[in-house]
N, C-alpha and C positions, 0 to 999 in steps of 0.2 A: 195288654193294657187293661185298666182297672174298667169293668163296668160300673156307671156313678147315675143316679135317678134323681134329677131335678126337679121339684116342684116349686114355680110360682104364683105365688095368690096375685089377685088384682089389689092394686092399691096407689095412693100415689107414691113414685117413685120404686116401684116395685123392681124394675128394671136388677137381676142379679150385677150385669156389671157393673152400672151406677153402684150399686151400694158396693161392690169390694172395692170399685177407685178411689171412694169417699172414703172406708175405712185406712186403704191403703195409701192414701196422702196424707194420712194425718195419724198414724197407729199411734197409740202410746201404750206403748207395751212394758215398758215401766209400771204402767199400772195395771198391768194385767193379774186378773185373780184367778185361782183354781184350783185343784186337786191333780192327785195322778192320772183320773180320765177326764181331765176338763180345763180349759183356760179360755178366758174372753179379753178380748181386745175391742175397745171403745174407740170411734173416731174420738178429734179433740172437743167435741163438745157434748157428746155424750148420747146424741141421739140415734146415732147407726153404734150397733155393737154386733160383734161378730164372736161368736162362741165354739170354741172347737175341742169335737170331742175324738179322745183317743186310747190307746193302752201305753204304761206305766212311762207318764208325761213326766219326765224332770224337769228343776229347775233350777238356775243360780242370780240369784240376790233376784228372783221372781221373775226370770226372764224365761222361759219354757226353751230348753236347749235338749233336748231330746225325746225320743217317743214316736207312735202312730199316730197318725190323722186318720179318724172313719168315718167322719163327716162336721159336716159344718153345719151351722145355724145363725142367720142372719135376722135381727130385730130392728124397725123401724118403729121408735117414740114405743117402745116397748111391745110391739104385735110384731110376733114370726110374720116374715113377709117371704123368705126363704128357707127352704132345707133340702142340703146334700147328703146323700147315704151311699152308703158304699165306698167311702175311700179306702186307698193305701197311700198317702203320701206321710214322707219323714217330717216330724217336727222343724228339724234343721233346716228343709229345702220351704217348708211355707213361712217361718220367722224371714229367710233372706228374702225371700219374695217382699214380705208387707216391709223392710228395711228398706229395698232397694226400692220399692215403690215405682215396683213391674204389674200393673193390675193384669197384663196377658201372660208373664209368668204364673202368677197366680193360677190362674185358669189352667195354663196348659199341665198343669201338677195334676189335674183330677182325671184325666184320660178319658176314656170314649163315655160319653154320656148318654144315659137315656133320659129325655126333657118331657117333660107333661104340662101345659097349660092347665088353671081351672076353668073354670066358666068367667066369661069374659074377656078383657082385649087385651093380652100379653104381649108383651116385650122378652122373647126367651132367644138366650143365646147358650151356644153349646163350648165344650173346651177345641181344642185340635187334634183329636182324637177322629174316630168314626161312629160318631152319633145319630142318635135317633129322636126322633122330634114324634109325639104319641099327639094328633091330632084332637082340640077339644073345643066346645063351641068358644064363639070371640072370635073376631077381628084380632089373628094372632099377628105378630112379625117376629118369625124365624130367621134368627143368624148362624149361621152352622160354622162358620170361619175356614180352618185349613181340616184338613182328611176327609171319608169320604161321608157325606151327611141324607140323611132320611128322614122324609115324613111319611108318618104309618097312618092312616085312616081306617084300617081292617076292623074298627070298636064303631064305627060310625052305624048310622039307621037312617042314612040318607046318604043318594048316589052323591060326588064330587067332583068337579070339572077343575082340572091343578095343568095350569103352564108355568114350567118353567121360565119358556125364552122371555114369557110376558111378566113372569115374577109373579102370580096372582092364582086366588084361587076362587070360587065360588059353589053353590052350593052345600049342605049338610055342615057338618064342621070344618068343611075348607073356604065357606062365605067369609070374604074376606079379610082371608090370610095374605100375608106378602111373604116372598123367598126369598134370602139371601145366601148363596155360595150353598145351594142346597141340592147334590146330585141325582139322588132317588126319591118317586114316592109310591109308594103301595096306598092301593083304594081300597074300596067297601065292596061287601060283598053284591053289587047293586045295579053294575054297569056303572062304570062309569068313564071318562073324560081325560085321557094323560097324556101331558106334551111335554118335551125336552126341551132343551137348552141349546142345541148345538155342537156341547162335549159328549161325555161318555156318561147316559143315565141309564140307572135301570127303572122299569115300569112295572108297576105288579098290578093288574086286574081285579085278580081273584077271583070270584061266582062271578054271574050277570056277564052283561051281552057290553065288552067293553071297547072302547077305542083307545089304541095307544098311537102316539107318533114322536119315534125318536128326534126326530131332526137332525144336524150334523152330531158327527164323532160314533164311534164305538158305542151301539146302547146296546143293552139285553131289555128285551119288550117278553113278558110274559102274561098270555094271556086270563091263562086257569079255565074254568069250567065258563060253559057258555058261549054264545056264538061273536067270538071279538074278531075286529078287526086291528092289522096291526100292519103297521110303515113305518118302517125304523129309518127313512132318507136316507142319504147319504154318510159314508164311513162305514158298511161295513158291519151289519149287523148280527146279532143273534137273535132269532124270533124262534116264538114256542105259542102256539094256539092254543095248547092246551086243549081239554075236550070241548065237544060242540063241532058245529059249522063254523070253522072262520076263515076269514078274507087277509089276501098279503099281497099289501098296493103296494104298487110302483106308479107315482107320476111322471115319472122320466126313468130313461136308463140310468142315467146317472146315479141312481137311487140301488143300484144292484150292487149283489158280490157279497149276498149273505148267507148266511147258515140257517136253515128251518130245522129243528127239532124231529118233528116229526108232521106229513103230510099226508091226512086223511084222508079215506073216500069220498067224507063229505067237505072235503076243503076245496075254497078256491085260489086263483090268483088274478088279481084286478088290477090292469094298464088302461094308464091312457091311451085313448085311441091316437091320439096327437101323437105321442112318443114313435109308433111302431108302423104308421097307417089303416087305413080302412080297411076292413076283410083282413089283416094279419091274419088269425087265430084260425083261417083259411087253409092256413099252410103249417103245417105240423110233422115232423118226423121223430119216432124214438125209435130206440136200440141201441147199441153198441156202439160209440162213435159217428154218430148218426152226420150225415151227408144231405144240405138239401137238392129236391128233384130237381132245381131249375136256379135261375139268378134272381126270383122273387125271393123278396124276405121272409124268412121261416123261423119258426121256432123248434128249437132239437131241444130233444130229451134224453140226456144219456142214461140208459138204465145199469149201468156196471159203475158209472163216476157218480150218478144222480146228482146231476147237472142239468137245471133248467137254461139254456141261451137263446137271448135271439139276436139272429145271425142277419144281417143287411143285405147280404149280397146275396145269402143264397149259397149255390155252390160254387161262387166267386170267392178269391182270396179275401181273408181282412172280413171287417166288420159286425164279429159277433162281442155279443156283449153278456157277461154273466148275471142271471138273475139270482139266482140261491142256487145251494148244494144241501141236498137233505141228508142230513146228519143219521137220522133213524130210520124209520119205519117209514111203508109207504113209495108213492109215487104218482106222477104228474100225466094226466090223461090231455086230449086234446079237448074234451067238454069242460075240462078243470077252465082254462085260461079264458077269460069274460074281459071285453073291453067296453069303455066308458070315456 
């Protein structure tokens, strides 16, 4: 898919998809004027006009019937209030679009976008591609629609606290942001604050001492450099610490059956106490296949599967439960496991 960089200014009615439904209800492409790298199309009253520039535009009786689209430019009452760069769409496939007066056809012609706010409160929506949404100050609202969608904060100079499940974001240039249908977001380098949705997100840290927490579905949580802590809940996760000291909760078992990257010397793993009992961490066996001493509840460490479990019974049938399998490097000590 084409990468496409969206910039909108603040203004009123700035909104990209307002103005292509506006032009797109009413084109009059009849009057469209241009050259071989240019043609505009005016709503009918002449105050949205949309200009699309491309390589060797034809046309008959001035109807632009073939050629490149490389981007678009969008004027409200004559001020760029829009501009797309980087297309490859056909002439032919954006004429039938503004014909059929599909404003989400439209859209989906421009492929994976990269989107940028300016300074202030935007309204940016991306195509159905896998887009990227470039964090900037303002009370944004992000709509990412269908594929898989990202907000990047990695340019920020101030940490940012981003939930998903709650849609909302706040401080640095994620003070209040709202998310829509938006998978992943990578933060600042700063420490900072990322919560999921319930589906399958990814989380990026970066520097600083961050917190991520998947919540349900499949996430990859990565932490980067710094001392993060990371709970990916339930579904089955992928976690990565990254350097530094960090911490890999579990508030229930439930929340097990994930993959760690790699597990430091200076890493730990933090349960609730609730989940496993008081004095668990009491009971500890590794090796090969590891076996516990008795029918208290224990934790095994396999060192050949590198598989952290704990086991309910003991060395009674039934009741272990998996907490991660380390993928890399590393391995789980009994002073690792810290209850809370």
């Amino acid at each position: 898919m084409t990468t496409t960089y969206l910039a909108i200014k603040t203004t009123a009615d700035s909104d990209f998809l307002a103005l292509a439904t506006a032009i797109v209800a009413g084109p009059n492409l009849a009057a469209a004027t241009g050259t071989d790298t240019f043609f505009r199309v005016p709503d009918n009253d002449g105050s949205r006009v949309a200009t699309f520039f491309g390589n060797n535009i034809q046309y008959s009786h001035g109807v632009p019937i073939s050629g490149e689209i490389t981007s678009i430019s969008l004027k409200l009452n004559s001020e760029t209030v829009a501009t797309l760069t980087g297309l490859h769409a056909q002439v032919t496939d954006v004429r039938d679009a503004l014909f059929s007066g599909d404003v989400t056809n439209l859209v989906d012609l421009l492929g994976d976008m990269k989107v940028k706010g300016n300074i202030g409160a935007d309204v940016l929506h991306s195509g159905d591609g896998n887009d990227t949404f470039f964090g900037s100050a303002g009370a944004d609202s992000l709509f990412g629609h269908k594929g898989t969608d990202t907000v990047d904060y990695h340019l920020g100079d101030t940490k940012v606290f981003v939930n998903l499940q709650a849609g909302t974001g706040h401080f640095g240039d994620a003070e209040g942001d709202t998310y829509n249908s938006i998978e992943n977001i990578k933060g600042t380098n700063l420490g900072d604050h990322l919560t999921g949705d319930g589906h399958g997100n990814k989380l990026q840290g970066l520097d600083g001492n961050d917190s991520l927490v998947g919540n349900g579905g499949h996430d990859v949580l990565i932490g980067g450099t710094g001392n993060d802590s990371l709970r990916g809940g339930t579904g089955g996760d992928d976690l990565n610490g990254g350097g530094g000291a960090d911490k890999y909760i579990y508030n229930s078992l439930a929340e097990g059956g994930d993959t760690v990257l790699n597990f430091d010397n200076l890493d730990k793993v933090k349960i609730k106490e609730s989940a496993v009992g008081a004095g668990a961490n009491d009971h500890f066996v590794s090796g090969i296949d590891p076996i516990a001493a008795d029918n208290q509840g224990t934790f095994l460490y396999d060192t050949d599967a590198k598989t952290l479990v704990w086991d309910d019974n003991g060395n009674l049938d039934g009741g272990q439960h998996l907490l991660f399998t380390i993928s890399g490097g590393g391995a789980v000590h009994q002073n690792d496991i810290i209850l809370v």
